[in-house]
N, C-alpha and C positions, 0 to 999 in steps of 0.2 A: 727514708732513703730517697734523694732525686732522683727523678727519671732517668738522669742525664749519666747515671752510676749507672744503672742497669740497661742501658739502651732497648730494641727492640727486643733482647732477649728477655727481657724482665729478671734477668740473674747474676746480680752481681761479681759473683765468683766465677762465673761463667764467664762472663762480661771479660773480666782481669785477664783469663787466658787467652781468651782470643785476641784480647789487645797486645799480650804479653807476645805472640805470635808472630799477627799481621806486622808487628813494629820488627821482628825479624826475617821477615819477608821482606819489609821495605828497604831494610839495612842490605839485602842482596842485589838488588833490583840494579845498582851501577855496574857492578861488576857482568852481570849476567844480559844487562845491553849492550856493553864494552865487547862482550864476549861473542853475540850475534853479531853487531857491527863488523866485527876482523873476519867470521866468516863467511857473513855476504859478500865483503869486500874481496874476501881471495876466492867467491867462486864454487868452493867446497862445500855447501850446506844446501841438503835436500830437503824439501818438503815432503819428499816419501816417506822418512820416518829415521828416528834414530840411528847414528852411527855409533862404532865405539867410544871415541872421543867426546860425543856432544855426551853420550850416556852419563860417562865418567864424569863429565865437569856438571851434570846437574844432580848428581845423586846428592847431594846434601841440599839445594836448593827447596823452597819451601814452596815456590811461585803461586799462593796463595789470592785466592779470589778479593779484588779489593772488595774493603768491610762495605762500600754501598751496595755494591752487587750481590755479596753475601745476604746483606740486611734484603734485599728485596726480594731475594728468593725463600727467604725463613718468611716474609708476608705475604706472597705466592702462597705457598705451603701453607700458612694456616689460612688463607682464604679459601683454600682447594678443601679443607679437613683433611691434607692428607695423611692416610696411613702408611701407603707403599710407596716407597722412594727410592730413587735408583740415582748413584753419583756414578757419572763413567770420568774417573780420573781422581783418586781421594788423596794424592801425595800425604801431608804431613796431618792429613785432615781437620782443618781448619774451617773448610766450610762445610763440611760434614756437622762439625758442632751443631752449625746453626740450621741445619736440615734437622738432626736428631731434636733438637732442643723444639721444633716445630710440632715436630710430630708427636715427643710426651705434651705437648699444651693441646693437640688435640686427642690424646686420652689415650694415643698408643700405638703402635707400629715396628715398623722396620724402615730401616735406610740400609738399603744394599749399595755397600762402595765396591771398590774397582781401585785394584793398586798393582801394577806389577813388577815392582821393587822392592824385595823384602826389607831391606833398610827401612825404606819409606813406612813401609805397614806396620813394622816393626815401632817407628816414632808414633805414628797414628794410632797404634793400641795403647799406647801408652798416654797420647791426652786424651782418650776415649776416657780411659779409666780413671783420671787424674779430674773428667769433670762432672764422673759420676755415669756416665750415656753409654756406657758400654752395652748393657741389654739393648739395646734399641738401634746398634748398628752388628750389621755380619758386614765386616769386610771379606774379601774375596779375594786372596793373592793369587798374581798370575795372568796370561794371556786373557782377555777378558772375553774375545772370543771364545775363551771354553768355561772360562767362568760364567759368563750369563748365557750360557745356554738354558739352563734352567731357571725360571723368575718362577717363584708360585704367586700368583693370585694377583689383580689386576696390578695395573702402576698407576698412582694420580698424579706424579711428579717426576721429572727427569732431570739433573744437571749435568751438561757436559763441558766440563774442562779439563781437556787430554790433545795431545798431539793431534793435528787435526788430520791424520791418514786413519785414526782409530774411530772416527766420528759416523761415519758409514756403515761399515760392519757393526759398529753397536747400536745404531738405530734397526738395523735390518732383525737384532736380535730382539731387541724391547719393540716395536712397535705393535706387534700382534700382541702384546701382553697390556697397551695403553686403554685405561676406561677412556668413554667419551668424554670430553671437553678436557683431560689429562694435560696437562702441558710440558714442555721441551723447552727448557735453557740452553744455548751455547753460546761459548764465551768467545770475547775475540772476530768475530763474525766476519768485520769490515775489515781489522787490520791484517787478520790472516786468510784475507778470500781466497785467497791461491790456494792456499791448500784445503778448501770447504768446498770446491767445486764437487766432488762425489756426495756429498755429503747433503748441499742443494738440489742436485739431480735428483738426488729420493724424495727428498719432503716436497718438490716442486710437483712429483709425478704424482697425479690425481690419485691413481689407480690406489694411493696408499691411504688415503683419507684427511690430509694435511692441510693445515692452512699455515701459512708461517708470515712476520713480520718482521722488521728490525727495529730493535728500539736503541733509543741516542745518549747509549752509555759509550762511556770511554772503550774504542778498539770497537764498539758492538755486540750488542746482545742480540742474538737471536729470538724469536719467541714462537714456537709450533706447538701446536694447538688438535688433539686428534678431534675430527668432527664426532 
């Protein structure tokens, strides 16, 4: 079997849903910038956080982590060894796959998601199961503020792709939980700065142990670093 079948995950079947996925994620992606566009434009769309309207029009949306950004946090992740992994934002969980799929090649764990969409979780339990990685993830429905109040045992990993008013409050929750050299993904960085300023405030402030850079993916990848 080519490399080129099984990509970074080394699993072909794996491989097939995630493609199977991301290709329906990208199938949404006109409608759903058409859709930002018209609400920038008239004015009405907060970066403080969901309204009714914007909720409704993304509840079936997949807005899936493109597969290089996926790909290079599943090699994050096994360069960390990590065990404990925290997604804050698992929508259809797609890059959850490739967190879970990291963590059985390094011999075992957990990926604690973050979904608060029952729909959504409800699709996500289902490619969970569909690619075998169910044991190896606890999703968490619900406000995630009450959901990760509780992390047991350190975190070596963090990916966050969620609304960026949620980006703050979840770090204030995980951080005291991060081993040293743990790292922090967040997606989007450069193109949704406006709404990451709280979110900077914290990882900038010493007092918390941070070191943080951006790296020159599309929109921006964050990358923090607990000393």
């Amino acid at each position: 079997m080519s490399p080129s079948a099984v990509g970074v995950l080394g699993d072909a079947k794996l491989q097939a849903l995630v493609d199977r996925l991301q290709a329906q994620s990208v199938a949404q992606e006109a409608a759903t910038g058409a859709y930002f566009v018209e609400r920038i434009k008239a004015g009405d769309l907060s970066w403080e956080g969901f309204d009714d309207r914007l909720t409704q029009f993304m509840a079936d949306k997949l807005v899936a982590l493109e597969p290089i950004k996926a790909e290079f946090c599943h090699l994050m992740c096994r360069s960390l060894q990590a065990r404990r992994v925290v997604e804050v934002g698992t929508s259809f969980g797609v890059s959850t796959l490739y967190l879970a799929a990291a963590v059985r090649a390094n011999g075992g764990g957990v990926v604690i998601g973050t979904e608060h969409e029952p729909a959504k979780a409800a699709a996500a339990t289902a490619h969970f199961a569909e690619a075998g990685l169910s044991e190896l993830i606890d999703l968490r429905e619900g406000d995630l503020r009450e959901t990760l109040k509780v992390i047991e045992g350190p975190v070596d990993f963090v990916l966050m792709d969620i609304w960026t008013e949620m980006t703050r409050p979840a770090m204030e929750l995980i951080t005291p939980h991060l081993r040293p050299g743990a790292v922090v993904i967040a997606d989007n960085t450069v193109q949704a700065a406006r709404g990451y300023q709280q979110f900077f405030e914290f990882v900038r402030d010493p007092a918390n142990g941070l070191t943080t850079m951006t790296l020159p993916f599309e929109g921006g990848l964050e990358m923090v670093v607990k000393a």
